[in-house]
N, C-alpha and C positions, 0 to 999 in steps of 0.2 A: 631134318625136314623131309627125307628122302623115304620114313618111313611112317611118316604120319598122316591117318587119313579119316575125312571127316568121321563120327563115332555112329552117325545116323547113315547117313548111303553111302559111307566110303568112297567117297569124291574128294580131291585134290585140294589142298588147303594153300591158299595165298597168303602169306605173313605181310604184317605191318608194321613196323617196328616204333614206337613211341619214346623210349630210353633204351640206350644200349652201354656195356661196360666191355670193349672189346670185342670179343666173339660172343657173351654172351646179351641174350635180349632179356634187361630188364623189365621194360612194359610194354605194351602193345596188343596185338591178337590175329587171328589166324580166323580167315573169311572162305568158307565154300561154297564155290561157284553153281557146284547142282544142285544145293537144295536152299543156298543163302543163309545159312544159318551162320553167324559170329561167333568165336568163343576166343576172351579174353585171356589174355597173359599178365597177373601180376607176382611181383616179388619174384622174378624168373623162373615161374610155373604155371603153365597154359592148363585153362580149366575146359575139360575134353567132356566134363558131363553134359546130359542131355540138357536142354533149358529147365525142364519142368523137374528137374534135381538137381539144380543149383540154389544153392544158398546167399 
């Protein structure tokens, strides 16, 4: 977490965690404070693209 930052302004990302297995987080997502933008974690892979290139 220590090196992940939002992909748009590079501000700090808050995690959620929705399922977890351990140390690792199955679902949930990662919310940045300066510009509010969400991006989701499933199947224990957070999706870092922009909105408008997400699938």
């Amino acid at each position: 977490m220590a090196i992940l930052a939002c992909p748009i302004c590079k501000g700090v990302l808050d995690l959620t965690v929705e399922e977890e297995n351990g140390q690792e987080v199955i679902t949930g997502s990662l919310y940045c404070r300066k510009c509010s933008e969400l991006y989701p974690i499933g199947d224990t892979i957070p999706n870092l693209l922009p909105p408008s290139m997400r699938a």
